[in-house]
MDTraj code that builds the backbone (N, CA, C; nanometers):
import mdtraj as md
import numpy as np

residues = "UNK UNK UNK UNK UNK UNK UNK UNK UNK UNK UNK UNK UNK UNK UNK UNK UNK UNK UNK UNK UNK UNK UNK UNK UNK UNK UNK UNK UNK UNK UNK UNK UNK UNK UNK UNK UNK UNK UNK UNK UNK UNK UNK UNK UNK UNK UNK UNK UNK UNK UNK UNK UNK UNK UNK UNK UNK UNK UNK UNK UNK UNK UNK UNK UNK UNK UNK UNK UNK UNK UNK UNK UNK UNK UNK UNK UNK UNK UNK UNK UNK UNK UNK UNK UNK UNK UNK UNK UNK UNK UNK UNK UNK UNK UNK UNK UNK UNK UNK UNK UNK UNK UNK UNK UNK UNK UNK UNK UNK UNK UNK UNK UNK UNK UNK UNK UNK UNK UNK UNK UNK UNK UNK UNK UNK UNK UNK UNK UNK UNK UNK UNK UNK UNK UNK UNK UNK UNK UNK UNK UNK UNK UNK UNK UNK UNK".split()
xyz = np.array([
    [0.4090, -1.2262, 1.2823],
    [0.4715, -1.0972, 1.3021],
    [0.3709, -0.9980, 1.3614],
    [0.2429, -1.0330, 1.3031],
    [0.1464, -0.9243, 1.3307],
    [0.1407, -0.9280, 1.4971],
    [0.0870, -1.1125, 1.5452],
    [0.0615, -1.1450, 1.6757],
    [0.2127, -1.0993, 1.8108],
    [0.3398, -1.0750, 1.7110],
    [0.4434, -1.0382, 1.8149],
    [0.4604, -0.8788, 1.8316],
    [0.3900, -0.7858, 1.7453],
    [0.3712, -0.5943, 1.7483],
    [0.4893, -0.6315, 1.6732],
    [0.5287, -0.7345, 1.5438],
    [0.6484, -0.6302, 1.4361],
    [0.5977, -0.5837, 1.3717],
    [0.4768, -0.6135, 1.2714],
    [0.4355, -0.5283, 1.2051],
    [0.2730, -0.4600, 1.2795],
    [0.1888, -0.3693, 1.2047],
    [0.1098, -0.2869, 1.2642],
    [-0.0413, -0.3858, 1.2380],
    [-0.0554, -0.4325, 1.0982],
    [-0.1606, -0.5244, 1.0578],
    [-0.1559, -0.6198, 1.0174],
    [-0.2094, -0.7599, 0.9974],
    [-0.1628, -0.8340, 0.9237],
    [-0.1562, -0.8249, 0.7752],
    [-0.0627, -0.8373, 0.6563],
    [-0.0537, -0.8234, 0.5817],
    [-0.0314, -0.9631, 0.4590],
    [-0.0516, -1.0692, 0.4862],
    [0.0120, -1.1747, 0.4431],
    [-0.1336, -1.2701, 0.4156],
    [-0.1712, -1.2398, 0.3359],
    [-0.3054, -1.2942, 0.2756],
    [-0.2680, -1.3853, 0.1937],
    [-0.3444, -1.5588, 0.1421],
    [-0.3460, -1.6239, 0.0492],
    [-0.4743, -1.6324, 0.0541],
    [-0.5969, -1.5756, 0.0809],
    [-0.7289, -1.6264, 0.0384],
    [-0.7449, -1.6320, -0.1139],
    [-0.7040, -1.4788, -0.1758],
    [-0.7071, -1.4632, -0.3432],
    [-0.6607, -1.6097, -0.3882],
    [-0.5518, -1.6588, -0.3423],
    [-0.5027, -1.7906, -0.4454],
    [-0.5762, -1.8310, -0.3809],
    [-0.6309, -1.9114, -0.2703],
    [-0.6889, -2.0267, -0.2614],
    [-0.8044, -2.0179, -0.3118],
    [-0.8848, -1.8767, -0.3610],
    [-1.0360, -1.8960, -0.4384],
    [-0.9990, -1.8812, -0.5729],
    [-0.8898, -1.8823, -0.6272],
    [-0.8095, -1.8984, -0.8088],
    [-0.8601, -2.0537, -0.8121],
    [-0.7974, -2.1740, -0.6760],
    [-0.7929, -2.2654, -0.7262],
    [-0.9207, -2.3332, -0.5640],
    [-1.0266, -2.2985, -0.5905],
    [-1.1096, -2.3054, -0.4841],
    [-1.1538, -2.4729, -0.4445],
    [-1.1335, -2.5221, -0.6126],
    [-1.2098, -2.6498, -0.5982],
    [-1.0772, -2.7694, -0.5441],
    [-0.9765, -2.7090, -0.6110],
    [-0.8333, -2.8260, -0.5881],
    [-0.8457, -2.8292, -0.4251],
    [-0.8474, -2.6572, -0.3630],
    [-0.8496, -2.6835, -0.2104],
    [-0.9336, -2.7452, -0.1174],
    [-1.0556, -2.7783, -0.1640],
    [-1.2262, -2.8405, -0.0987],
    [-1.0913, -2.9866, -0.1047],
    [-1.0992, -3.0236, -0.2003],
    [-1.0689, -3.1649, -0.2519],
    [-0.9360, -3.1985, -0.1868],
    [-0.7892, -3.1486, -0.1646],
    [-0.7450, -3.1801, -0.0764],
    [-0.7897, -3.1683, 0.0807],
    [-0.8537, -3.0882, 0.0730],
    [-0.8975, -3.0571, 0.2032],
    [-0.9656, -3.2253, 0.2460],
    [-1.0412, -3.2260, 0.1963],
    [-1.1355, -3.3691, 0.1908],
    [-1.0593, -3.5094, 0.2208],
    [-0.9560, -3.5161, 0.0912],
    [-0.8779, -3.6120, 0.0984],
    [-0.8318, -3.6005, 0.2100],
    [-0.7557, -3.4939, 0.3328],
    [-0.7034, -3.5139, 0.4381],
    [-0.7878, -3.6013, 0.5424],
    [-0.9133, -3.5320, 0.5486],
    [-1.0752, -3.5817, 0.6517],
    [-1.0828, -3.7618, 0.5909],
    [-1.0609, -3.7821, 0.4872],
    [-1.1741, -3.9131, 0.4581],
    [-1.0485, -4.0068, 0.3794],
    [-0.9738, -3.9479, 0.3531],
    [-0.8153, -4.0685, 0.2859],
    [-0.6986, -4.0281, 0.3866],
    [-0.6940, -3.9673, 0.4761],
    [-0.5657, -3.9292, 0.5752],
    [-0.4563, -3.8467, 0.5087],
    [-0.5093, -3.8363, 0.3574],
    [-0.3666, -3.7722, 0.3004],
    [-0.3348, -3.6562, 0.3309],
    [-0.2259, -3.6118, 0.3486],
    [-0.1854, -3.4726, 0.4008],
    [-0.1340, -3.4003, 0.3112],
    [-0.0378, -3.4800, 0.2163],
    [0.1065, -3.4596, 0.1597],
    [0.0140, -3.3518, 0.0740],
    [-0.0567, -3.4286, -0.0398],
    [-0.1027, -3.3283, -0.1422],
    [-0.1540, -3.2150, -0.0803],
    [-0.2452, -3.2167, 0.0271],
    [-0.2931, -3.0515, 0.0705],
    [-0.1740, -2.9940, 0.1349],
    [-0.0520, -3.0043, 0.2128],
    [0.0599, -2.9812, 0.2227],
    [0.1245, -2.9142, 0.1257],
    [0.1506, -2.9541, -0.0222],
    [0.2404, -2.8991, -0.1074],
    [0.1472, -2.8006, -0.1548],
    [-0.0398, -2.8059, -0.1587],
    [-0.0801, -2.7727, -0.2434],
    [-0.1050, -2.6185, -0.1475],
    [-0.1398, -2.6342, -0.0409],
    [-0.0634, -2.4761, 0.0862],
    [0.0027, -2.4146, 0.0286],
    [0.1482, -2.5027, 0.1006],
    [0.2844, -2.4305, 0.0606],
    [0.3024, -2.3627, -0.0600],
    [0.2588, -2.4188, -0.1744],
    [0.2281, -2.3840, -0.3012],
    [0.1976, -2.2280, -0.3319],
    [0.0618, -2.2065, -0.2378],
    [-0.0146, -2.1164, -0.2883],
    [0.0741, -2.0136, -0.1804],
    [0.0826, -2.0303, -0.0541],
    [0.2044, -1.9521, 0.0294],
    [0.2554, -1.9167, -0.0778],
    [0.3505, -1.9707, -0.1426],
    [0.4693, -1.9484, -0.2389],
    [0.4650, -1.8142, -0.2750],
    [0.3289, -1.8791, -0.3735],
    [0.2690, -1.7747, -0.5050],
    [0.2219, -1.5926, -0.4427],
    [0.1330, -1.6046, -0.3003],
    [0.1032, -1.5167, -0.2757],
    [0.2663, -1.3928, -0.1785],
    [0.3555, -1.4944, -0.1553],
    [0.4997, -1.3977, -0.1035],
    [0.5272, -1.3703, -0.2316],
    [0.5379, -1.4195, -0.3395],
    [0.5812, -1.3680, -0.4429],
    [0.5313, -1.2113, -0.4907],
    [0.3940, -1.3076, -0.5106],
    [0.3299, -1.1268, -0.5103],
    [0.3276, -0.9914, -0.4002],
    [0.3326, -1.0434, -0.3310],
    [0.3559, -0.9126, -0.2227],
    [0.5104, -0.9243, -0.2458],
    [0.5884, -0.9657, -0.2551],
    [0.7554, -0.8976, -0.2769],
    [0.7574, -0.8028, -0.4504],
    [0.6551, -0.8259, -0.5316],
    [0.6308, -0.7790, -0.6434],
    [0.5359, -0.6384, -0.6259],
    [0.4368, -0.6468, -0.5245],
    [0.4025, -0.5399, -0.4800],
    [0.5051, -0.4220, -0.4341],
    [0.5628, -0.4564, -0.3227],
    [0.6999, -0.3846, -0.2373],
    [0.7916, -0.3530, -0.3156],
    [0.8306, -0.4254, -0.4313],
    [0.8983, -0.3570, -0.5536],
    [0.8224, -0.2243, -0.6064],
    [0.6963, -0.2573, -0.6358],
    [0.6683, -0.1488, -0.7227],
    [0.6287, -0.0336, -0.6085],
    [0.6314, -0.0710, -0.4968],
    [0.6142, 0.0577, -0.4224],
    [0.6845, 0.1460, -0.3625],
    [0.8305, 0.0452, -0.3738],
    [0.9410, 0.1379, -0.3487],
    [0.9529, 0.2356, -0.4925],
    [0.9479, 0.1393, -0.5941],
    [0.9836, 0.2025, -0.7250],
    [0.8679, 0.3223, -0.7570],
    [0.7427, 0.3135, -0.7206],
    [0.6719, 0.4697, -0.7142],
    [0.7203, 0.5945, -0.6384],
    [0.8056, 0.5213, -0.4818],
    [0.8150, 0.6251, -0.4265],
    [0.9363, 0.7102, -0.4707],
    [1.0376, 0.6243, -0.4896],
    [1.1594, 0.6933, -0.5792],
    [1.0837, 0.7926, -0.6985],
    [0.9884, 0.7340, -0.7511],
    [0.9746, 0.8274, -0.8927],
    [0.8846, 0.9408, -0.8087],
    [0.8170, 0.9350, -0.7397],
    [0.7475, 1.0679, -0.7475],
    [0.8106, 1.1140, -0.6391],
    [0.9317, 1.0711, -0.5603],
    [0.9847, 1.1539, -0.5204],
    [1.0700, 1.2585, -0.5612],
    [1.1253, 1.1731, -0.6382],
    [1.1950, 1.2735, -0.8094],
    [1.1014, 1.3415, -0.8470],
    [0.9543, 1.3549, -0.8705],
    [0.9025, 1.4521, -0.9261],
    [0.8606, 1.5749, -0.8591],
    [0.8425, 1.5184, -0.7274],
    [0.8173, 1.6106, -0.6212],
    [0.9129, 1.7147, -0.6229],
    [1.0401, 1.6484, -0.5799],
    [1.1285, 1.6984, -0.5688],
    [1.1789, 1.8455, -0.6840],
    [1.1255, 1.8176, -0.7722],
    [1.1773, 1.9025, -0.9137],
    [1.0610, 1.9728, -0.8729],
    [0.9444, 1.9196, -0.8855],
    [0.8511, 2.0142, -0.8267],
    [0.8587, 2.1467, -0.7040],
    [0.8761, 2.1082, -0.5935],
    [0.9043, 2.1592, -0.4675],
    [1.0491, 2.1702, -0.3997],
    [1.1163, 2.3044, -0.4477],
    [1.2352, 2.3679, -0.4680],
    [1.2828, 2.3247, -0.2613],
    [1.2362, 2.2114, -0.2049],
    [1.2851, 2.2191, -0.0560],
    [1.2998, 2.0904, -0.0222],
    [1.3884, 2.0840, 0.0922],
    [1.4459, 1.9521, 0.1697],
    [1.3202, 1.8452, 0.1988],
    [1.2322, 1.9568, 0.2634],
    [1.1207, 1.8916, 0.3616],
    [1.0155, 1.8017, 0.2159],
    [1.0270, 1.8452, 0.1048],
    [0.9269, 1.7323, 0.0457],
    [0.9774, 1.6177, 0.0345],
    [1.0840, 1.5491, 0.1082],
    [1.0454, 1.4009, 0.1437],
    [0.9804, 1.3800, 0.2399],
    [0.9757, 1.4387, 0.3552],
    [0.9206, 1.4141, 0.4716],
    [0.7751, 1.4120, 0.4219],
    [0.6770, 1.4724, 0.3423],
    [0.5621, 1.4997, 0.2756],
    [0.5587, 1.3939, 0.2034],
    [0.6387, 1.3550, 0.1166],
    [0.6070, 1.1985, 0.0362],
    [0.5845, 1.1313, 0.1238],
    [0.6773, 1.1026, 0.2430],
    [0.7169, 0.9688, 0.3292],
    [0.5853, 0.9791, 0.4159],
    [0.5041, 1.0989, 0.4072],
    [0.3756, 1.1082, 0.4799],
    [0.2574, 1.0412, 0.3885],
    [0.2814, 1.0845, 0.2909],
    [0.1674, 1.0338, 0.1647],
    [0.1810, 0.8606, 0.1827],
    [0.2837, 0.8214, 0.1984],
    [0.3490, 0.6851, 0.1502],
    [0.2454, 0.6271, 0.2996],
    [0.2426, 0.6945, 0.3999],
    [0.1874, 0.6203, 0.5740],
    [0.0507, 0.6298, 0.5283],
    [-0.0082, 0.7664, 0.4695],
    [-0.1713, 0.8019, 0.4508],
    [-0.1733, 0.8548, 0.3209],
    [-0.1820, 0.7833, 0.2606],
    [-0.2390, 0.7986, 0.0538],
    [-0.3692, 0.8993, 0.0813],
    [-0.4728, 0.9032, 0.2382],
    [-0.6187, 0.9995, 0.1987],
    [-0.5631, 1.1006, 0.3001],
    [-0.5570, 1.2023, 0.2787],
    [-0.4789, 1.3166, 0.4254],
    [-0.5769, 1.4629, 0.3781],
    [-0.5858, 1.5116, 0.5174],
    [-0.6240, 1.6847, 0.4367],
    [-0.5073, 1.7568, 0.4985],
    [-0.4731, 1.8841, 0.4546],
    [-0.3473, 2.0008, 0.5155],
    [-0.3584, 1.9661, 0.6407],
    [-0.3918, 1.9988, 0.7493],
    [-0.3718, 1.9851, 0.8769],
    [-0.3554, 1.8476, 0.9202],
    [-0.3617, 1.7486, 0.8946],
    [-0.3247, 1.6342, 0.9093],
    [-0.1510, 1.6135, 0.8483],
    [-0.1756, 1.6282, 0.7664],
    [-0.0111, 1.6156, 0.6894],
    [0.1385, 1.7334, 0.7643],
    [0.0391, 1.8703, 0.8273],
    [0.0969, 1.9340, 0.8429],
    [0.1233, 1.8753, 1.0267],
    [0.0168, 1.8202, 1.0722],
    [0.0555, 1.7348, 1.2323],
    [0.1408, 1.6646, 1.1832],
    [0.1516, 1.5811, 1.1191],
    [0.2280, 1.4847, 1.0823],
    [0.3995, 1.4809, 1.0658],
    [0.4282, 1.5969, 0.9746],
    [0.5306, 1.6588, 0.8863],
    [0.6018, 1.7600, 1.0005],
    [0.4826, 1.8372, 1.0911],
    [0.5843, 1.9089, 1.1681],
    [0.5783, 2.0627, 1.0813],
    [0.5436, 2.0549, 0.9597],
    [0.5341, 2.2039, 0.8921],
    [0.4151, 2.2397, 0.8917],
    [0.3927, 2.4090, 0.8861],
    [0.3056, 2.4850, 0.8911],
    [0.2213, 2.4340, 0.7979],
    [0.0743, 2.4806, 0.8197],
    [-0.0599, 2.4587, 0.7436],
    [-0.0116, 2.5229, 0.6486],
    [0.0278, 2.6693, 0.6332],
    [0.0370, 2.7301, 0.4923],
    [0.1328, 2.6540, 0.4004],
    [0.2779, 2.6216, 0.4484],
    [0.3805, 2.5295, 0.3720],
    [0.3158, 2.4333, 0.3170],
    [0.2423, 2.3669, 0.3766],
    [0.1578, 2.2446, 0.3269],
    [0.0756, 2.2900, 0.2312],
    [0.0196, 2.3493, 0.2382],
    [-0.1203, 2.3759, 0.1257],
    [-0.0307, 2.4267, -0.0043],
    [0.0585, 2.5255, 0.0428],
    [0.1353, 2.5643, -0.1036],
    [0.2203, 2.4200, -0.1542],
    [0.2956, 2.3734, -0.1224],
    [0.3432, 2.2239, -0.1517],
    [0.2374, 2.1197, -0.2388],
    [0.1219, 2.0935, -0.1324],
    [-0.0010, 2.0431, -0.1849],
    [-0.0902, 2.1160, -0.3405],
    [-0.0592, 2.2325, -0.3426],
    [-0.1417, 2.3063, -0.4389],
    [-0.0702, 2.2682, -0.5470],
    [0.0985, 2.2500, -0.5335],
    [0.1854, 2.2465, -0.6959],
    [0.1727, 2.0633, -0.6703],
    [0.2027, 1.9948, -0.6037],
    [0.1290, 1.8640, -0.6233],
    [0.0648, 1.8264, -0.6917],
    [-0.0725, 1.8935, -0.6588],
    [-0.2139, 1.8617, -0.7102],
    [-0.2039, 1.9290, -0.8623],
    [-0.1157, 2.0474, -0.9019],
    [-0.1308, 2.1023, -1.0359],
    [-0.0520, 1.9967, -1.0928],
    [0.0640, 1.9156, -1.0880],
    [0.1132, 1.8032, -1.1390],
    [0.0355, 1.6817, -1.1295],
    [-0.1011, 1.6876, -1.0967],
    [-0.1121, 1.5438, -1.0694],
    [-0.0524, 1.4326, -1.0306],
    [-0.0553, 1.4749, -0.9286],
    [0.0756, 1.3236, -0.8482],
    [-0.0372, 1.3281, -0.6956],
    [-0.1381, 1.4340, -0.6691],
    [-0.2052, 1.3977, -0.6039],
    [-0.3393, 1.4887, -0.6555],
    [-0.4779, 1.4428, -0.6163],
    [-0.5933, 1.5186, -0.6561],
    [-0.6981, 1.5287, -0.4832],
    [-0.8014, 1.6506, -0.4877],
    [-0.8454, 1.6179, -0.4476],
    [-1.0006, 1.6723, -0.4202],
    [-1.0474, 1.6652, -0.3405],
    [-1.1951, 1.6770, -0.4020],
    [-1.2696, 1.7889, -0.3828],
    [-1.1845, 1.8537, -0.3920],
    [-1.2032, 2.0032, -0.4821],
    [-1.3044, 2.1228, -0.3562],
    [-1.3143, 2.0590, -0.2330],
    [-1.3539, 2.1650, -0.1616],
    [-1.2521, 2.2643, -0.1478],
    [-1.3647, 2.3614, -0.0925],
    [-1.2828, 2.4972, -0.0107],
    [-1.2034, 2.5163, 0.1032],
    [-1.2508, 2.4628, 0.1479],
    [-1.1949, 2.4178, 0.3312],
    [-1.1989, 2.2654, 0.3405],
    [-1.1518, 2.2219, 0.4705],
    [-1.1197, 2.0657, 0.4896],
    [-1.0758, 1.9994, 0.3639],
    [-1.0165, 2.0064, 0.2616],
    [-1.0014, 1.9526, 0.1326],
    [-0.9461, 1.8086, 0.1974],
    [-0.9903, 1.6800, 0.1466],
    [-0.9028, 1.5674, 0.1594],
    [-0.8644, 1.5762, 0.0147],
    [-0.7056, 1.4930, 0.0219],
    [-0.6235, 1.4656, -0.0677],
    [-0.6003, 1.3035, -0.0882],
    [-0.5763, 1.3151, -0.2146],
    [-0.5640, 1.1543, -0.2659],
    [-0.4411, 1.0892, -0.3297],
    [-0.4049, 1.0144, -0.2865],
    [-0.2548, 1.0025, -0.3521],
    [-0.3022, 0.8348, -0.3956],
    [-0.3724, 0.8646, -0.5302],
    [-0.3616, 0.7938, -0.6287],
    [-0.3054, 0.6542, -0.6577],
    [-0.2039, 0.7415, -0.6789],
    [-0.0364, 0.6244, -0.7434],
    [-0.0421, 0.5007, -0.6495],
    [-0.0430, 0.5642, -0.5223],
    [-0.0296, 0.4099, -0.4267],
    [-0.1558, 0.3780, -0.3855],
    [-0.2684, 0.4271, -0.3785],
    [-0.3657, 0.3671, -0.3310],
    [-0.4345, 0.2809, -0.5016],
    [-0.3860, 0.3010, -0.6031],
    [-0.3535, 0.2220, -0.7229],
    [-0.3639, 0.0690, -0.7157],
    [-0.1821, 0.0757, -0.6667],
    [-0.1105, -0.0550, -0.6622],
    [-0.1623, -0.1245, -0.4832],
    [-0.2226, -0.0620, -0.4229],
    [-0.2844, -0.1347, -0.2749],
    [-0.3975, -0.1873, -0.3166],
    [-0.4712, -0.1788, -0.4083],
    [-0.6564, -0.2088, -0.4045],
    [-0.6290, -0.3239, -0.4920],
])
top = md.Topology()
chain = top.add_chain()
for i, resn in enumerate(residues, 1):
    res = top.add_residue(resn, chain, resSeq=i)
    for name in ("N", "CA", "C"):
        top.add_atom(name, md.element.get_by_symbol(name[0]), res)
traj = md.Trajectory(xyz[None], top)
């Protein structure tokens, strides 16, 4: 998908499982080179394929399911239409400062910073506490990504 421009990066990793079970993979691996067998390193792939779509469809669950919730909180938070467009920005860039979010969003630097300020007093985002250029951190999903 990555190699046809559907998606932007590749996203579809099994290295994590194959270093869970590092030694089973040397050893089929081997058996293919020096016994011809395929079958077992075949299932024992597919296998770990399996395991790692699983988890990324378990990921994509919980990241829809963050964005619903703190969009609900936002929302109760920030009495306006436009704080989805501001989540759905957080959701593209979890690290942003005001003028970035506000290129982004299409709303004024000031809208942003006041939005951002009752945010940050809810903790649903923090950030590192400068005066000017402040970057912002949106937590919650950069959480469940690492």
């Amino acid at each position: 998908m990555y190699n046809k421009g559907v998606i932007d990066y590749p996203s579809f990793f099994i290295s994590d499982v194959l270093e869970r079970d590092k030694h089973k993979y040397y050893r089929y691996l081997n058996d293919t080179r020096y016994k011809g067998d395929w079958t077992q390193w075949i299932k024992f792939f597919l296998e770990c394929i399996s395991i790692q779509a699983k988890k990324n469809v378990r990921l994509i669950e919980e990241v829809n399911e963050l964005y619903e919730e703190d969009l609900e909180r936002a929302s109760s938070i920030v009495n306006s239409s436009n704080i989805r467009t501001v989540i759905d920005v957080m959701f593209q860039r979890p690290i942003f400062t005001a003028k970035t979010m506000s290129n982004l969003t299409g709303l004024s630097e000031g809208t942003i910073r006041r939005y951002l300020n009752k945010l940050e007093d809810q903790r649903i985002i923090f950030s590192d506490g400068r005066t000017r250029s402040k970057t912002y951190y949106y937590y919650n999903l950069l959480d469940k990504l690492r």
